[in-house]
TITORLUM-754032 format. One record per residue: residue number from 1; residue in one letter; y negated, z, x of N, C-alpha, C in turn. Coordinates in steps of 0.1 Angstrom, whole numbers, plus 2048, in hexadecimal, padded with zeros to 3 digits. Layout:
! TITORLUM-754032
[atom NUM, 'a', [Y, Z, X], [Y, Z, X], [Y, Z, X]];
...
END
This chain:
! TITORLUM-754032
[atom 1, 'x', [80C, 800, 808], [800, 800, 800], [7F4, 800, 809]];
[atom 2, 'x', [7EC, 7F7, 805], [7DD, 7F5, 80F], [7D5, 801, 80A]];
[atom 3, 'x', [7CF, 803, 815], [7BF, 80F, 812], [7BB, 80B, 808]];
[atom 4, 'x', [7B2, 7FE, 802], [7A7, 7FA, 7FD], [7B1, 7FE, 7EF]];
[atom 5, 'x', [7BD, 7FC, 7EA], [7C3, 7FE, 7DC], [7CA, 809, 7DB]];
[atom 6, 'x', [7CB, 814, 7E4], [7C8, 821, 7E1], [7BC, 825, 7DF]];
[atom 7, 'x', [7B3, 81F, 7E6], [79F, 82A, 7E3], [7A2, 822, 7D8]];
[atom 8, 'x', [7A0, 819, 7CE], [79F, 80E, 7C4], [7A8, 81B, 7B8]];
[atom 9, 'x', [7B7, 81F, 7BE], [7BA, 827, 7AE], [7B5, 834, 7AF]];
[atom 10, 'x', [7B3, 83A, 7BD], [7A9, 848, 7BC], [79D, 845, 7B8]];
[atom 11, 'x', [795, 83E, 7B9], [789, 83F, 7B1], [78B, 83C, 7A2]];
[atom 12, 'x', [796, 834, 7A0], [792, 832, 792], [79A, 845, 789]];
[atom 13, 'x', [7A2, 845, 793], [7A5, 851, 78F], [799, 85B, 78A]];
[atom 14, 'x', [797, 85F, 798], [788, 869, 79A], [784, 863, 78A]];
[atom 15, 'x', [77B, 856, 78A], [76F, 853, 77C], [77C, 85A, 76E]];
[atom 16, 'x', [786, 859, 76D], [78A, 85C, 75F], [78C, 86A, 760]];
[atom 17, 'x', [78E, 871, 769], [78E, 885, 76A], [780, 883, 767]];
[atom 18, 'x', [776, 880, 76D], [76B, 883, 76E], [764, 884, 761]];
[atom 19, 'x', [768, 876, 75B], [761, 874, 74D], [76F, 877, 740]];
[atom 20, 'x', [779, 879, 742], [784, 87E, 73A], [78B, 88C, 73F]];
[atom 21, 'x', [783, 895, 743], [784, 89F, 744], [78F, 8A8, 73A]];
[atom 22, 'x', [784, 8A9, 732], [787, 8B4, 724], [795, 8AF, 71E]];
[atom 23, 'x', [798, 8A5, 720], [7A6, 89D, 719], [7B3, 8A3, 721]];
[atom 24, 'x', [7AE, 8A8, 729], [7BC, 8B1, 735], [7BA, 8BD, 732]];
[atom 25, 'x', [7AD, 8C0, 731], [7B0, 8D3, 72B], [7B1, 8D2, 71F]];
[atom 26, 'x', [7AE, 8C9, 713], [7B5, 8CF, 707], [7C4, 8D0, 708]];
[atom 27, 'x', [7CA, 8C5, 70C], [7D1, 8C6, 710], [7DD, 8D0, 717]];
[atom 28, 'x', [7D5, 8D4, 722], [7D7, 8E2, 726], [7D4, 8EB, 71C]];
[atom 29, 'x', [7C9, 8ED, 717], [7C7, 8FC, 70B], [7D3, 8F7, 700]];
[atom 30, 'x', [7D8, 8EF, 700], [7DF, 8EF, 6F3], [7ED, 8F4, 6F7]];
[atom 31, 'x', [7F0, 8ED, 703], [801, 8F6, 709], [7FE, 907, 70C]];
[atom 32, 'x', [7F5, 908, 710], [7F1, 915, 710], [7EE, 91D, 705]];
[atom 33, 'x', [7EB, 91E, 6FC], [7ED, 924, 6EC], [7F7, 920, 6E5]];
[atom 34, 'x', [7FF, 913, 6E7], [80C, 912, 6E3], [816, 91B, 6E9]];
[atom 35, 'x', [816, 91B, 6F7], [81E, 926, 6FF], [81E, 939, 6FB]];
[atom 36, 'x', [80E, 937, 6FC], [80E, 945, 6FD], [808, 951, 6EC]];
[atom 37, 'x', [807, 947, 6E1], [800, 94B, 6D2], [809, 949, 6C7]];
[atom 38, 'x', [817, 943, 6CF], [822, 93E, 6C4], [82A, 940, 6C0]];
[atom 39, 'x', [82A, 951, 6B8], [833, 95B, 6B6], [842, 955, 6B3]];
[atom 40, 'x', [842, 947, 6A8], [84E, 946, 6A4], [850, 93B, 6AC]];
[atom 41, 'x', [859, 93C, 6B6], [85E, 930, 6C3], [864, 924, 6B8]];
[atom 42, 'x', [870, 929, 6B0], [875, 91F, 6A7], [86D, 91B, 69A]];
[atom 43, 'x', [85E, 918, 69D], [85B, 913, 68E], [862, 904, 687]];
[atom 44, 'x', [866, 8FE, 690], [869, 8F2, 687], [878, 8F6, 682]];
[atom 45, 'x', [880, 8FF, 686], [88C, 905, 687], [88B, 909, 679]];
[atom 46, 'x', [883, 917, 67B], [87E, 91A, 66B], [87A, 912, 660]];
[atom 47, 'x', [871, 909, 65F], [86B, 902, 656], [87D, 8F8, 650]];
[atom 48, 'x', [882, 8F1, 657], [890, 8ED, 65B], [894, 8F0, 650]];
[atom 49, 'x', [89B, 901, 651], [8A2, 90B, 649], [89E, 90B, 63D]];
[atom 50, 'x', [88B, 90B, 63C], [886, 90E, 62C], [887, 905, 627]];
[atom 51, 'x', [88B, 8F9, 628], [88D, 8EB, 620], [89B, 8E9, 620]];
[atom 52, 'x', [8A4, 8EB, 626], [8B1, 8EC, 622], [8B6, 8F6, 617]];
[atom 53, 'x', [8AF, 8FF, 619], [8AE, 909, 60E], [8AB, 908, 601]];
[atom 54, 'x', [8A1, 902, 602], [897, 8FE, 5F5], [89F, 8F3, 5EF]];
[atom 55, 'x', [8A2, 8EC, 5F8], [8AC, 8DC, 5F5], [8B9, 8E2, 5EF]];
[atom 56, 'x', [8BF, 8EC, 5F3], [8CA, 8EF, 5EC], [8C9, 8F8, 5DB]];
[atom 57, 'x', [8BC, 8FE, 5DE], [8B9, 906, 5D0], [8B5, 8F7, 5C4]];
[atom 58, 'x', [8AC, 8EE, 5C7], [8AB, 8E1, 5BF], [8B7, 8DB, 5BC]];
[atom 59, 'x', [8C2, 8DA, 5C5], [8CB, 8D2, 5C2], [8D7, 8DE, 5BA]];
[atom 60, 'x', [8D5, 8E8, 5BC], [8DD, 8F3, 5B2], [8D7, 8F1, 5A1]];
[atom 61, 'x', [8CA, 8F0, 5A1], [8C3, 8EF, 596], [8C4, 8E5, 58E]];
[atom 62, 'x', [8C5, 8D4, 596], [8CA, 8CC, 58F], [8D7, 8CA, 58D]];
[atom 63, 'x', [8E1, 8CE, 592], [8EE, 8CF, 590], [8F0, 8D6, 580]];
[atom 64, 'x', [8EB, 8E0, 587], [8EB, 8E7, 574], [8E7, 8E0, 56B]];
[atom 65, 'x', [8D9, 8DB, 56A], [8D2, 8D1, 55F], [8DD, 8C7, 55C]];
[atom 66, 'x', [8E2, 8BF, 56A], [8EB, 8B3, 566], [8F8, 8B8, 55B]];
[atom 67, 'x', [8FF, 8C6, 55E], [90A, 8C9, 558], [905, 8CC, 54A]];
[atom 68, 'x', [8F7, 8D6, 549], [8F3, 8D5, 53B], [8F3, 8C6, 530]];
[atom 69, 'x', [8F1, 8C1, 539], [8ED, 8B3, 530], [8F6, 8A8, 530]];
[atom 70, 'x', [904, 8AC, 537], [912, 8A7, 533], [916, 8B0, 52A]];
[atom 71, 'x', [917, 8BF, 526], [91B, 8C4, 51E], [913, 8C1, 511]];
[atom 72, 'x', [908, 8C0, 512], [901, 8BD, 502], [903, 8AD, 4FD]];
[atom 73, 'x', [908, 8A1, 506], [90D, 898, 503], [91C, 896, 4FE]];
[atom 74, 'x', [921, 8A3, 508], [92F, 8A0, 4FE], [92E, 8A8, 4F1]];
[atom 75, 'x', [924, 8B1, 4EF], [923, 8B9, 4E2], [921, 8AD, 4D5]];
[atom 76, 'x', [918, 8A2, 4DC], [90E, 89C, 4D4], [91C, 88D, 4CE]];
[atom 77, 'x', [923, 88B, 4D9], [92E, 881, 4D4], [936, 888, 4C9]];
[atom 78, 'x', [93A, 894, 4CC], [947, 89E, 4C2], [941, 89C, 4B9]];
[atom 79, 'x', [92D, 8A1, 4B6], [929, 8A4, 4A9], [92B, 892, 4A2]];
[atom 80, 'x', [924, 88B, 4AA], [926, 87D, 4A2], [934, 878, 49E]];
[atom 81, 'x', [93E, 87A, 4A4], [94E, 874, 4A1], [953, 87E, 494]];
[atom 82, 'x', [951, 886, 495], [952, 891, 488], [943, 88F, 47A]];
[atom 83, 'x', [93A, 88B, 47A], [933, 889, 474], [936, 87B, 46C]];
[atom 84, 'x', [938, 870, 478], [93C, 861, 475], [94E, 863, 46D]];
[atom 85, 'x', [955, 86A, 46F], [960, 86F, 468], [961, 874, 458]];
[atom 86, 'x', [956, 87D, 458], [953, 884, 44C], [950, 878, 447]];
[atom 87, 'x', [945, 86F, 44B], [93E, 866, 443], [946, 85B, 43D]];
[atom 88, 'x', [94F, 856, 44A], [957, 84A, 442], [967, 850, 439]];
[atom 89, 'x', [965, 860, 439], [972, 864, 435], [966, 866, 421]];
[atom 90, 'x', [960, 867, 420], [954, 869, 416], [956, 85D, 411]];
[atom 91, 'x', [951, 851, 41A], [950, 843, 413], [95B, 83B, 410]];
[atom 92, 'x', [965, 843, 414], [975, 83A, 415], [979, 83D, 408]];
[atom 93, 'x', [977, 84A, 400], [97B, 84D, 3F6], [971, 846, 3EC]];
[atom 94, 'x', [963, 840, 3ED], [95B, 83D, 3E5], [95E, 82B, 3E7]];
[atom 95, 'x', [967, 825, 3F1], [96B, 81B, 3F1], [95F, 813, 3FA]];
[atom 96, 'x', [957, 817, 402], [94D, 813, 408], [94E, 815, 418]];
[atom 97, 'x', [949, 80F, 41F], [947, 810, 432], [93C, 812, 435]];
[atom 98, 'x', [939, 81A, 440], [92F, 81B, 448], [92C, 811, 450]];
[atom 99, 'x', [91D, 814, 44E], [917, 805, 457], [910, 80B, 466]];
[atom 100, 'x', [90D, 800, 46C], [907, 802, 474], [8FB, 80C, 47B]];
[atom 101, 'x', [8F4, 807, 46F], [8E8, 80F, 46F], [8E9, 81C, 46C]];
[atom 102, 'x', [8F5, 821, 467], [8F7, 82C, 463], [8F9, 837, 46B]];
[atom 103, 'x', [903, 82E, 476], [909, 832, 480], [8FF, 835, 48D]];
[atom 104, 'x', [8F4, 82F, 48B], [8E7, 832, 497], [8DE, 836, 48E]];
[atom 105, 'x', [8DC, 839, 483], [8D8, 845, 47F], [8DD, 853, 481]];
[atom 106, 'x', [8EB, 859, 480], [8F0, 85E, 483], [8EE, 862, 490]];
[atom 107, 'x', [8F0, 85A, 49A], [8ED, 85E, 4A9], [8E0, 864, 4AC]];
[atom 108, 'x', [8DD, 85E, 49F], [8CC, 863, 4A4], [8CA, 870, 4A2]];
[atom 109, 'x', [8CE, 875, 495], [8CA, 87F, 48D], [8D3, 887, 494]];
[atom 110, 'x', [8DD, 886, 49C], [8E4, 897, 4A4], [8DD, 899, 4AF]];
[atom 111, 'x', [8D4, 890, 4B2], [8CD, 894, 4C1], [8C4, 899, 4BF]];
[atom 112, 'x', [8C1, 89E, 4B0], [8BA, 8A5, 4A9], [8BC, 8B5, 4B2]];
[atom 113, 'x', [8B1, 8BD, 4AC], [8B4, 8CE, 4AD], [8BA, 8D0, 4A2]];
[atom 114, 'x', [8C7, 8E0, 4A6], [8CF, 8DF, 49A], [8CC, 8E2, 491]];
[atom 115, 'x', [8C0, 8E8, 48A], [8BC, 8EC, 47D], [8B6, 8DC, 471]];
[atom 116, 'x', [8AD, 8D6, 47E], [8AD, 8CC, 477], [8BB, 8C1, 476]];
[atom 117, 'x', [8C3, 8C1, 480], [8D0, 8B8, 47C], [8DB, 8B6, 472]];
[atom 118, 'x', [8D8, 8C8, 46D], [8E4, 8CC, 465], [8DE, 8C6, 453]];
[atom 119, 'x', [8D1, 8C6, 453], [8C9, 8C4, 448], [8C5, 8B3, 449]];
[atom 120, 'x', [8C3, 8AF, 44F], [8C1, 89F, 44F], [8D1, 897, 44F]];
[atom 121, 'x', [8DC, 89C, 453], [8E7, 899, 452], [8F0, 895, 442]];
[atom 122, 'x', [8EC, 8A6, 439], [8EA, 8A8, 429], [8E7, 8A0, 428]];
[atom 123, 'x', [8D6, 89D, 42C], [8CC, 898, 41E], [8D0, 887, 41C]];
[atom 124, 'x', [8D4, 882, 42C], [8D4, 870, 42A], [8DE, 86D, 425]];
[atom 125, 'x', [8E8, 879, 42D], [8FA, 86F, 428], [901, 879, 41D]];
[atom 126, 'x', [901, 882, 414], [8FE, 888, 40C], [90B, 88E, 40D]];
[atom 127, 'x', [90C, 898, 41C], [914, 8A6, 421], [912, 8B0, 41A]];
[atom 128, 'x', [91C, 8B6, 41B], [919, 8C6, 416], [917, 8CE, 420]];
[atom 129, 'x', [90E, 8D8, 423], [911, 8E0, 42E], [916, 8EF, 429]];
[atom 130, 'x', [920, 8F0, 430], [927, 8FC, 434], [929, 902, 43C]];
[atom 131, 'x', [927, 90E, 43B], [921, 918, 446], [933, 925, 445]];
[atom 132, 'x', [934, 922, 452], [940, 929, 456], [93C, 939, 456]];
[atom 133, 'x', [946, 941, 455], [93F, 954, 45A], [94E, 955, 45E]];
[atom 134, 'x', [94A, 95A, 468], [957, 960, 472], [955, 971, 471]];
[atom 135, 'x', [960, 972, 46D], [964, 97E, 468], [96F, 987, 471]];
[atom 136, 'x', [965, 992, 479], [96E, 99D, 483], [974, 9A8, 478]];
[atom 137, 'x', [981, 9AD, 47C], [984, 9B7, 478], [985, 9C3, 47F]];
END
């Protein structure tokens, strides 16, 4: 390596310490309060943990929802195959079939709340409702 292209990268050296100073001591101040002000050494360790955590409490929570809302669908088929039963066992004796529209009416009206499904059920397809009492001795 020649003289003249060593003085050539020391000076340009020197000009960028000189005028980019501060850029090496933030630098420095920031390893230095990282080292010595940063009680929890594992923070990304921790933070890590509290999302795996959190991720497993969400995914426990929808697990549940999902099983709630297979159990109310199979509630919701049983009520319709027993309702559509009653209905064509009703019209079979009156010498008549159930139609379509009847039949998605129906679907509609059990995804009803039960107070209103047991009363809209009555009033269109003209059910009786009876009310069971279970009797302890």
């Amino acid at each position: 390596m020649n003289w003249l292209i060593a003085k050539q990268i020391l000076q340009k050296t020197w000009f960028y310490i000189k005028n980019y100073w501060w850029v090496g001591a933030l630098i420095a101040l920031g390893f230095v309060l990282h080292k010595f002000f940063l009680f929890d050494k594992d923070v990304f360790k921790s933070l890590y943990e509290e999302k795996v955590k959190q991720s497993d409490k969400e995914q426990k929570i929808l697990k549940e929802s999902h099983e709630k809302e297979l159990k109310e669908l199979q509630r919701v088929e049983e009520e319709h195959k027993i309702v559509v039963e009653a209905l064509e066992k009703a019209r079979s004796e009156e010498g008549a079939e159930i139609k379509k529209n009847e039949k998605k009416r129906i679907k509609e009206i059990i995804t009803m709340p039960e107070e209103d499904r047991v009363k809209a059920l009555a009033d269109e397809f003209g059910l009786e409702i009876v009310e069971i009492k279970n009797e302890t001795n």
